[in-house]
C-alpha positions in Angstrom: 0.0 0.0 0.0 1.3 3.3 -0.7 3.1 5.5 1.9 0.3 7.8 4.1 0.3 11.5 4.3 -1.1 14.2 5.8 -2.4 17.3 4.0 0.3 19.4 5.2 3.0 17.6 3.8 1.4 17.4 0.2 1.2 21.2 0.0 5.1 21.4 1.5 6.4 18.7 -0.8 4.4 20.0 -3.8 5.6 23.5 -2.5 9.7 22.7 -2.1 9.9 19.9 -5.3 8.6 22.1 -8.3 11.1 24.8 -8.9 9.7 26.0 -12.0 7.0 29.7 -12.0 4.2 27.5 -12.4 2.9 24.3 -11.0 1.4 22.2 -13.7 -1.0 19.5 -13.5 2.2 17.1 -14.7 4.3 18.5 -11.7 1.6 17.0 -9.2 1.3 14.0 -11.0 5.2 13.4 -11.1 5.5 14.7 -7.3 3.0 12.4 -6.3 3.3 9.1 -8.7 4.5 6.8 -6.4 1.8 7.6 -3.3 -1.1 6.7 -5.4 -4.0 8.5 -6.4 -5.1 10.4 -3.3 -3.0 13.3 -3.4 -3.4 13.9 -7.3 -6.8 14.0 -6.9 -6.7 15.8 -3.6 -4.9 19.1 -5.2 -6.7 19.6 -7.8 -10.3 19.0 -5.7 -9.0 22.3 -3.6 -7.8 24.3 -5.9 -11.3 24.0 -6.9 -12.7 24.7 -3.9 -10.6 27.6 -2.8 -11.4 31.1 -3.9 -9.4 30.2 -7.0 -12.8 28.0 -7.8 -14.6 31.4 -8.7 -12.2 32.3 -11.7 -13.9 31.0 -15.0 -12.8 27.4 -16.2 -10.8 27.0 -12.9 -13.6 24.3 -11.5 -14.2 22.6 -15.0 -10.7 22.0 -15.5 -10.5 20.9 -12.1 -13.3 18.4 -12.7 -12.1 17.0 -15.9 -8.6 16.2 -14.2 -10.5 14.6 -11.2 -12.5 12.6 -13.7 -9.3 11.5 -15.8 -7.7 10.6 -12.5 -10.3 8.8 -10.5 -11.5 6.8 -13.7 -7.8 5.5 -14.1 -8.5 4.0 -10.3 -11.7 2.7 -11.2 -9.8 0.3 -13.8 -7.2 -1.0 -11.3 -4.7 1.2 -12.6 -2.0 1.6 -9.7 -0.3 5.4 -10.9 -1.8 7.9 -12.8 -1.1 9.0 -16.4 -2.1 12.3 -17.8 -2.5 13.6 -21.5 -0.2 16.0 -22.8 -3.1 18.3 -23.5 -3.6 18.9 -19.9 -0.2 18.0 -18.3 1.1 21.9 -18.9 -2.1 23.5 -17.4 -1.3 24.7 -13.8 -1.0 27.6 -10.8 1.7 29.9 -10.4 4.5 29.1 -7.8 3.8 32.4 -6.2 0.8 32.2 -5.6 0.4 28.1 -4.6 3.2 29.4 -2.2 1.5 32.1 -0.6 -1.9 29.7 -0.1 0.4 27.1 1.3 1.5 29.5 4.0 -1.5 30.8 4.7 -3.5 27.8 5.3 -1.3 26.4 7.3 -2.4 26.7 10.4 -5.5 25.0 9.1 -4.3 21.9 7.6 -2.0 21.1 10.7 -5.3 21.4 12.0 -7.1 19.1 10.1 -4.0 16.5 9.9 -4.3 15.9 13.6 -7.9 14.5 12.9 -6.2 11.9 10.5 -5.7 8.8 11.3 -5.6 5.5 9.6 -9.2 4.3 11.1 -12.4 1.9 9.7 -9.9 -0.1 7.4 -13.3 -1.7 5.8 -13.4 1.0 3.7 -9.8 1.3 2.3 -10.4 -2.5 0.4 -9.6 -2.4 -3.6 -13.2 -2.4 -4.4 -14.7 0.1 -1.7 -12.1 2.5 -3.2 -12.8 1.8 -7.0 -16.7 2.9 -5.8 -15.5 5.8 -4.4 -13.4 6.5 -7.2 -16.3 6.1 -9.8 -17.9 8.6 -7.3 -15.3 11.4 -7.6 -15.8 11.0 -11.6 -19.3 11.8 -11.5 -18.6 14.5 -9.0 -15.9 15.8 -10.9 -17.8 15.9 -14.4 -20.8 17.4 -12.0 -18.4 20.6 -11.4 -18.7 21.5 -15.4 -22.5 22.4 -15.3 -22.1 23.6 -11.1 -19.8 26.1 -12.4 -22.5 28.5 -14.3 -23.9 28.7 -10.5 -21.5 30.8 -8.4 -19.3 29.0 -6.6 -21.6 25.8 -6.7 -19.0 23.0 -8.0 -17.1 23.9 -4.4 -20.2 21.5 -3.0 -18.8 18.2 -5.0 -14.9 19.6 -4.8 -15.3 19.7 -1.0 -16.6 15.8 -1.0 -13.5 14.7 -3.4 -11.3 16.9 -0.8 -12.3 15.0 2.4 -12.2 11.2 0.2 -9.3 12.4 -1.3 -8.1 13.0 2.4 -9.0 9.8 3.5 -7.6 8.3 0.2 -4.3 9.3 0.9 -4.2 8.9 5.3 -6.1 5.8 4.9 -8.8 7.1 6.7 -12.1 5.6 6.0 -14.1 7.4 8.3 -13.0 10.8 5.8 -14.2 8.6 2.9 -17.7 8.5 5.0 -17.7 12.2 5.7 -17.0 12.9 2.0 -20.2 10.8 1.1 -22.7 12.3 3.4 -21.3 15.4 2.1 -21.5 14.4 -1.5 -25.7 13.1 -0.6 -26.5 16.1 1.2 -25.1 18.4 -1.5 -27.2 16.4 -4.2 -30.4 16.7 -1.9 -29.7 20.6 -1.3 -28.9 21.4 -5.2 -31.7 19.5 -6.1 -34.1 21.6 -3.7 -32.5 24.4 -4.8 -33.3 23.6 -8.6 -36.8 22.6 -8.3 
């Protein structure tokens, strides 16, 4: 099973590894390879839900990389792959920096919540569910994005199974599907 981290430590290591002005999609892809598909789909999910969600495209592009990602776990594949077309898209350095420092505090917060817990839920084919779970949610954020800062509803569920994902935390991966229910029932309402 791949190595466990906390939130913290993806933003530091994604942070301190890429030393080029932007971040790409590629860069978290190669950063991350080795430690399985929770953190690559973890990034992206909060860059979507961060006031960087509320710039146009941000939260579609977003979604179409979760999508890509989380359908390549679906399959059984064991490291992501990326098409070129999207591998150069990305954030500047500057500014992923200055969010990493600033939300600091918070994610030391939420890392001492982590814990590898409810093992159940961590099985191959619990997490291929899951998986085929963030692609609907993240193909959800392309139409959620004409409402203002709707798609940060499914990019705050892939966040927290993302979180879980990569801590091997199944009670996260529970969180993240009431969350993901709950946001379904109060769009819904909010439609009709």
């Amino acid at each position: 099973m791949s190595e466990r981290m906390k939130l913290t430590d993806i933003l530091e290591t994604l942070d301190d590894q890429v030393e080029d002005e932007t971040i790409t999609l590629q860069d978290i892809v190669d950063t991350f390879n080795a430690r399985g598909f929770g953190p690559v789909v973890l990034l992206p999910a909060l860059i979507a839900l961060l006031p960087t969600g509320g710039v146009p495209g941000v939260p579609s592009l977003c979604g179409i990389f979760i999508a890509l990602m989380a359908i390549q776990l679906v399959f059984g594949r064991r490291s992501p792959w990326l098409p070129g077309t999207l591998a150069e898209r990305g954030i500047s350095h500057e500014r992923w920096h200055r969010v990493t420092q600033r939300v600091r505090p918070w994610t030391r917060r939420i890392d001492r919540f982590l814990a590898p817990r409810l093992s159940w839920l961590m099985g191959d084919v619990t997490q291929r569910l899951l998986a085929l779970l963030m692609v609907v949610l993240g193909l959800g954020m392309m139409p959620l994005e004409l409402l203002p800062f709707a798609a940060a509803i499914p990019a705050l569920a892939i966040v927290i199974m993302a979180l879980g994902l990569t801590a091997g935390d199944g009670l996260m991966m529970l969180i993240g599907l009431a969350i993901t229910v709950a946001g379904g029932i109060g769009i819904g309402l909010w439609l009709i």
